[in-house]
C-alpha positions in Angstrom: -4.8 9.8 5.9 -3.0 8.6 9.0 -0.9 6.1 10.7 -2.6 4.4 13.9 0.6 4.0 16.2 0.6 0.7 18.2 2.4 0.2 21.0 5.7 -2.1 20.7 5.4 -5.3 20.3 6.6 -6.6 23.3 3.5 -6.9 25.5 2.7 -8.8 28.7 -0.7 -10.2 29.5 -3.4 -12.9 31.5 -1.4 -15.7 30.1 -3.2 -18.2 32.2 -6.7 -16.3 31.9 -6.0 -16.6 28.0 -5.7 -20.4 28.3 -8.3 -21.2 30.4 -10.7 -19.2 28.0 -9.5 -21.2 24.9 -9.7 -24.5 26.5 -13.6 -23.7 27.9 -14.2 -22.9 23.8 -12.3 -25.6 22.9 -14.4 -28.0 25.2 -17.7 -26.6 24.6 -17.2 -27.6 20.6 -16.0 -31.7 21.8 -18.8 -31.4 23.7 -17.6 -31.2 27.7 -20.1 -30.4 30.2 -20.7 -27.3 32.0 -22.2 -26.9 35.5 -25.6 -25.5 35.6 -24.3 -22.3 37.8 -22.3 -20.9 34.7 -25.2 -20.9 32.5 -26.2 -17.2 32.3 -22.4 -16.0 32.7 -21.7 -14.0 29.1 -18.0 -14.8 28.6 -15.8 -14.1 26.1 -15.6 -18.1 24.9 -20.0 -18.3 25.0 -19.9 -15.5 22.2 -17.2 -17.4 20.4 -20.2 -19.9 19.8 -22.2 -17.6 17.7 -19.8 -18.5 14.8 -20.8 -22.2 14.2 -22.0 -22.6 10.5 -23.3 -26.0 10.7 -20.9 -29.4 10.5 -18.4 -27.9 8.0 -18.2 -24.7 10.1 -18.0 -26.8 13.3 -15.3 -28.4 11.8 -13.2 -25.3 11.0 -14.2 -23.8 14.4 -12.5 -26.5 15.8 -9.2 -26.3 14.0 -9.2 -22.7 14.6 -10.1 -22.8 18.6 -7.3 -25.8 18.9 -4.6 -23.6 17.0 -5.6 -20.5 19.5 -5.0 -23.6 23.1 -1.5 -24.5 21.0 -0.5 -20.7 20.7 -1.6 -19.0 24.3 -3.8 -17.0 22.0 -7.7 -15.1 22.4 -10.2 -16.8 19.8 -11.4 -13.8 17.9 -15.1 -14.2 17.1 -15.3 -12.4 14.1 -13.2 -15.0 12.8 -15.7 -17.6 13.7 -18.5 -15.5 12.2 -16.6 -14.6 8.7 -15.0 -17.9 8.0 -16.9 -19.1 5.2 -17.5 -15.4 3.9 -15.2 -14.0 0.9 -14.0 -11.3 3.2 -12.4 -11.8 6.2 -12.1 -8.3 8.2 -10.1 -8.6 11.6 -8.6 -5.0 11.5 -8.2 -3.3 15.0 -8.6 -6.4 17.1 -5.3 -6.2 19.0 -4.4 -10.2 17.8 -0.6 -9.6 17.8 1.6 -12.3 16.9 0.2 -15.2 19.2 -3.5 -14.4 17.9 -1.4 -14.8 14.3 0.1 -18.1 14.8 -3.5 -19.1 15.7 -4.9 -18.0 12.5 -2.6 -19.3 10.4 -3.3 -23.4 10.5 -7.2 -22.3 9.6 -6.3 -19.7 6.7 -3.7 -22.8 4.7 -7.0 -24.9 4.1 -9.7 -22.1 3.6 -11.5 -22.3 0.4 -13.8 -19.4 1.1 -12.1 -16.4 2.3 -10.6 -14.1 -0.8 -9.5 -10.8 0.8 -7.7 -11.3 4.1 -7.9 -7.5 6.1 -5.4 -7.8 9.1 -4.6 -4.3 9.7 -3.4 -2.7 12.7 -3.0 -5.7 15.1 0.6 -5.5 16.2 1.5 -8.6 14.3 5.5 -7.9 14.4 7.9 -9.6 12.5 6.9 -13.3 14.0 3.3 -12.7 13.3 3.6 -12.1 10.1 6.2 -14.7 9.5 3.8 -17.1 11.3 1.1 -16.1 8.2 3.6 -16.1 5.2 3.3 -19.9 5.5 -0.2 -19.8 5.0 -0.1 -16.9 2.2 2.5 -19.2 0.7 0.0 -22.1 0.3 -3.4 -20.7 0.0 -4.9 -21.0 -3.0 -7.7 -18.7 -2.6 -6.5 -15.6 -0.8 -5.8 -13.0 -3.5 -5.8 -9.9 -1.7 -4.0 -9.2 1.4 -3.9 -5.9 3.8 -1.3 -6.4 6.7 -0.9 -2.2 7.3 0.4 -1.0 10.3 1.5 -4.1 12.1 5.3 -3.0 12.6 6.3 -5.8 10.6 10.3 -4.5 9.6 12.4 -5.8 7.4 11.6 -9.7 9.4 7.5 -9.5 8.6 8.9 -8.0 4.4 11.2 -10.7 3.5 9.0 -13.6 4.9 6.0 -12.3 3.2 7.6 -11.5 0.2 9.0 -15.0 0.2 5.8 -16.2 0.4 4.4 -14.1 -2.3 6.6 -15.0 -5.0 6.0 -18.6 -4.4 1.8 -18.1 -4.3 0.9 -16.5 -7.7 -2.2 -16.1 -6.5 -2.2 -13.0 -4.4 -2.9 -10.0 -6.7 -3.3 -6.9 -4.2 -1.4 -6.5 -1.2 -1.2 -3.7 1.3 2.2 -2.8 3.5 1.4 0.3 4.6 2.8 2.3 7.7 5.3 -1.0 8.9 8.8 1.0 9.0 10.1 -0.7 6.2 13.3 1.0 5.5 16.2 0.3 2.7 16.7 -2.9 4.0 13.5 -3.8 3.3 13.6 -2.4 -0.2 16.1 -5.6 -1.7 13.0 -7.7 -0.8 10.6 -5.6 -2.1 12.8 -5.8 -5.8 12.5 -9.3 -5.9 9.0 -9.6 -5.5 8.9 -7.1 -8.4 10.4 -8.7 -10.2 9.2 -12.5 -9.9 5.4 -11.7 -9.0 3.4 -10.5 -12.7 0.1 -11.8 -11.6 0.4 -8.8 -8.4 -1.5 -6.3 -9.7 -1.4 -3.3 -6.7 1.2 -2.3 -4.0 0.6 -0.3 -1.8 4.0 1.0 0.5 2.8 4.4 1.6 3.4 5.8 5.2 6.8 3.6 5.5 10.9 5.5 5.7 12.0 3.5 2.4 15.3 6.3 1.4 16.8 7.2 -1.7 18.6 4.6 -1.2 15.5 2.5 -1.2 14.5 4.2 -4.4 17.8 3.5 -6.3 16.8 -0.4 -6.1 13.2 -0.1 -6.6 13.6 1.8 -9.8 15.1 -1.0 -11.9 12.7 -3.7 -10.9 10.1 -1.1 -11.9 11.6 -1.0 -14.8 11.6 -5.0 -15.7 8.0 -5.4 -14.0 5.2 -7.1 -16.1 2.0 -6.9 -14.1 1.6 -4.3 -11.4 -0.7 -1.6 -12.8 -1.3 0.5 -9.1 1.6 1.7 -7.0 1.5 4.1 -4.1 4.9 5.0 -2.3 3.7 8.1 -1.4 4.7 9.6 2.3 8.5 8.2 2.0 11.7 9.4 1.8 12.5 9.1 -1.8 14.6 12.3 -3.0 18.0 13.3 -4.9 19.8 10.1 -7.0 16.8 7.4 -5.2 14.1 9.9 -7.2 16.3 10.1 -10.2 16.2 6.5 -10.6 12.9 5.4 -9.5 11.5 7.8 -12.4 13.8 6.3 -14.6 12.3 2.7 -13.9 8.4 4.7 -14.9 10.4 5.7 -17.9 11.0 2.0 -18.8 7.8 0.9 -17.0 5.0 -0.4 -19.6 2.5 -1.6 -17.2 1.7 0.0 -14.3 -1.4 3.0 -14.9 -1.5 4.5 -11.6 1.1 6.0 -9.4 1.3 7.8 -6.4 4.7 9.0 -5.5 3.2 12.2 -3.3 4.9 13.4 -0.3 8.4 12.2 -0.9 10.8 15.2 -1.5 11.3 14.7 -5.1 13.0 18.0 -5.4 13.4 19.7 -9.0 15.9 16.6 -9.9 13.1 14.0 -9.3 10.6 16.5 -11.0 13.3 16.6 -14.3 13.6 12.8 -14.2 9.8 12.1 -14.3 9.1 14.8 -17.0 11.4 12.8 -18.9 9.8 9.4 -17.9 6.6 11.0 -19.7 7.8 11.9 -22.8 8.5 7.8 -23.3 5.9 6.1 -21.0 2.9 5.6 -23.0 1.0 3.4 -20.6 0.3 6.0 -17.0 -3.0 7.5 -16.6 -2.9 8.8 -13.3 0.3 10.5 -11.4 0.4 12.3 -8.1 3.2 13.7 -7.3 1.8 17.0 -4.7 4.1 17.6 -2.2 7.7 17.4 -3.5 9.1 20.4 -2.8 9.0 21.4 -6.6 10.2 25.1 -7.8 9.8 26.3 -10.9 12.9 24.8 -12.5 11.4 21.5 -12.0 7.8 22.9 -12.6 9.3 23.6 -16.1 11.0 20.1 -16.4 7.6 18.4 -15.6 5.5 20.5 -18.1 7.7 19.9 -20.7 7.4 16.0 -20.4 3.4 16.4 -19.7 3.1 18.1 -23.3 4.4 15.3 -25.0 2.7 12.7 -23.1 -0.7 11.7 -24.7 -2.0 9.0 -22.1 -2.3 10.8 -18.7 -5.6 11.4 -17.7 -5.4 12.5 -14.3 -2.3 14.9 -12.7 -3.6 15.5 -8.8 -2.4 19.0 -8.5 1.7 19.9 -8.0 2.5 22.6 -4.8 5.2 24.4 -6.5 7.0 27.2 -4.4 5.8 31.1 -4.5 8.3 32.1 -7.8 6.7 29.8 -9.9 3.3 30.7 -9.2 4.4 34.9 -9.4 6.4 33.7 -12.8 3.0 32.0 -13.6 1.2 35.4 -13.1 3.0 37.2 -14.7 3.2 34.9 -18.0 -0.2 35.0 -18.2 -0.5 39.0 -17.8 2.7 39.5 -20.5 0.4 37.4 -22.6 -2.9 39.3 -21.9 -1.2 42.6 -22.6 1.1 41.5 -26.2 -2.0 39.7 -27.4 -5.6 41.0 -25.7 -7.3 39.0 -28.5 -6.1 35.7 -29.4 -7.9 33.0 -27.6 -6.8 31.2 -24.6 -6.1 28.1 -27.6 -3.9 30.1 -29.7 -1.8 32.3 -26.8 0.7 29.5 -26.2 1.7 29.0 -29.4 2.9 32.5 -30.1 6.1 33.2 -29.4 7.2 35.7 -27.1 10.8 37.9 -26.5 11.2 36.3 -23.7 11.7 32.0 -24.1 11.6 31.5 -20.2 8.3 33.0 -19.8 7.0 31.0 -23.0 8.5 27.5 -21.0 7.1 28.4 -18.0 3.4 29.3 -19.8 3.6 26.2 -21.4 3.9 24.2 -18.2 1.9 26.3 -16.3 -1.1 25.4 -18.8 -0.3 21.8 -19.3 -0.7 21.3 -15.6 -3.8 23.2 -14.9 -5.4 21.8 -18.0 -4.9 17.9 -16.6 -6.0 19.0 -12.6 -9.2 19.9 -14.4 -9.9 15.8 -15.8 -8.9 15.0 -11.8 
């Protein structure tokens, strides 16, 4: 999975063009005549038309066409087309923070649209502001996706704000924004005051340990979330350490990803321990965390115990562990050529390490079989 990179969010356009193209939409709705030459001319404003859903939809065309003349912005024409539909899907159309001023009066009052899909528009920081107002008031959007719109820690903390206000919203989707540690305090809160949010997804974003030592107590004192993915960040050494600790204490959330994040064999150790206590996770991936086999060992210990994860997507550990690995299971072969694959790892060996690193060894492969 990848990041589509924008460019910044400073940009420079038709300014004028983009007017005169609202106020012809604008006009055609009140009713304005047109001369008889421009007839056949297929403009951008003509297809906006093909949106109108009658007198209600005229009605909220209208709103929407006058909020793009107020903000210099480019009426969109899917919106016009999807505005009485449960799913609004503008992904990819380039609206950046003028287009999002524009959508924002239309979106407070909408009773139809549920799942609002804005990724990948260069919103910015203002855009998104701009839409936090509406978020903060609709009472019908409950599932948001604003990934890859360079939002920083401005777009966070005015969304945020918004969400803990609107308890409403039950998925939302930050993905691939830059949200770094400052953004992290923000992220807390909403944690901690939104339990109807049921999924967050922060994956693709440079949140640090640091990032991690505040997330991991208001993962701890959570009640709602039940699907988290912080994969492909920067959590590693003490920010790890306590983010597991907060799954330890965790009694909600079932699915995790936490892959591609430099865990290390400390972060490894910490959720190994999480799993001997948390009695509520059914899926974990944790692949790519530059896990040896001291942490290998950690982990496998804790999965043994555990009795409620379903799924493990399969752990990279380095080369020892996998020659260690080998090497268990021909020691094992050899001493006992016929006890069953069942019975091998409870007989104890000369040698405890190799019985610790069996043990894990198995527990892991058995659970990547149920993924």
């Amino acid at each position: 999975m990848g990041v589509t990179m924008r460019a910044p969010c400073k940009r420079s356009g038709e300014k004028e063009e983009q007017e005169e193209g609202v106020a012809a939409a604008a006009g055609r709705l009140a009713g304005a005549p047109e001369a008889e030459e421009c007839s056949d001319v297929d403009s951008d404003s003509d297809r906006e038309m093909e949106g109108i859903h009658g007198p209600g939809g005229l009605v909220k065309d209208t709103v929407y066409l006058r909020s793009c003349q107020a903000h210099s912005g480019v009426p969109a024409s899917c919106f016009l087309r999807q505005v009485s539909t449960p799913e609004l899907n503008l992904r990819h159309h380039g609206l950046g923070p003028q287009g999002a001023r524009a959508l924002a009066s239309p979106l407070t009052s909408n009773p139809y649209v549920k799942r609002l899909d804005l990724r990948d528009n260069g919103l910015c920081g203002a855009g998104v502001e701009a839409l936090a107002g509406a978020l903060s008031k609709s009472s019908t959007i409950c599932d948001v996706d604003l990934s890859e719109n360079q939002m920083g820690v401005v777009g966070v903390q005015a969304i945020c704000a918004a969400l803990t206000v609107n308890l409403t919203m039950q998925k939302v989707q930050l993905a691939g924004n830059s949200l770094e540690e400052h953004a992290a305090q923000y992220l807390a809160e909403l944690l901690l005051a939104h339990t109807g949010l049921k999924s967050l997804d922060l994956s693709y974003n440079q949140l640090t340990d640091h990032a991690g030592e505040i997330l991991g107590p208001a993962l701890a004192e959570n009640t709602g979330l039940t699907e988290l993915n912080i994969s492909w960040n920067h959590l590693r050494g003490p920010g790890a350490v306590a983010f597991a600790r907060g799954l330890e204490a965790n009694i909600f959330l079932r699915v995790l990803d936490i892959s591609y994040n430099g865990f290390g064999d400390p972060g490894a150790s910490a959720v190994g321990e999480a799993l001997k206590t948390n009695n509520v996770l059914e899926e974990l991936n944790m692949s790519n965390n530059r896990i040896s086999a001291v942490g290998a060992l950690s982990l496998g210990l804790g999965l043994r115990v555990n009795q409620t994860l379903r799924i493990l997507v399969e752990i990279q550990v380095d080369r020892e562990f996998d020659d260690l690995a080998s090497s268990v299971k021909a020691d094992t072969a050899r001493r006992w050529p016929s006890a069953s694959q069942e019975e091998s790892p409870r007989l104890k060996s000369t040698h405890p390490e190799l019985d610790l690193a069996l043990l894990a060894f198995r527990t892991v492969k058995k659970i990547n079989v149920c993924a």
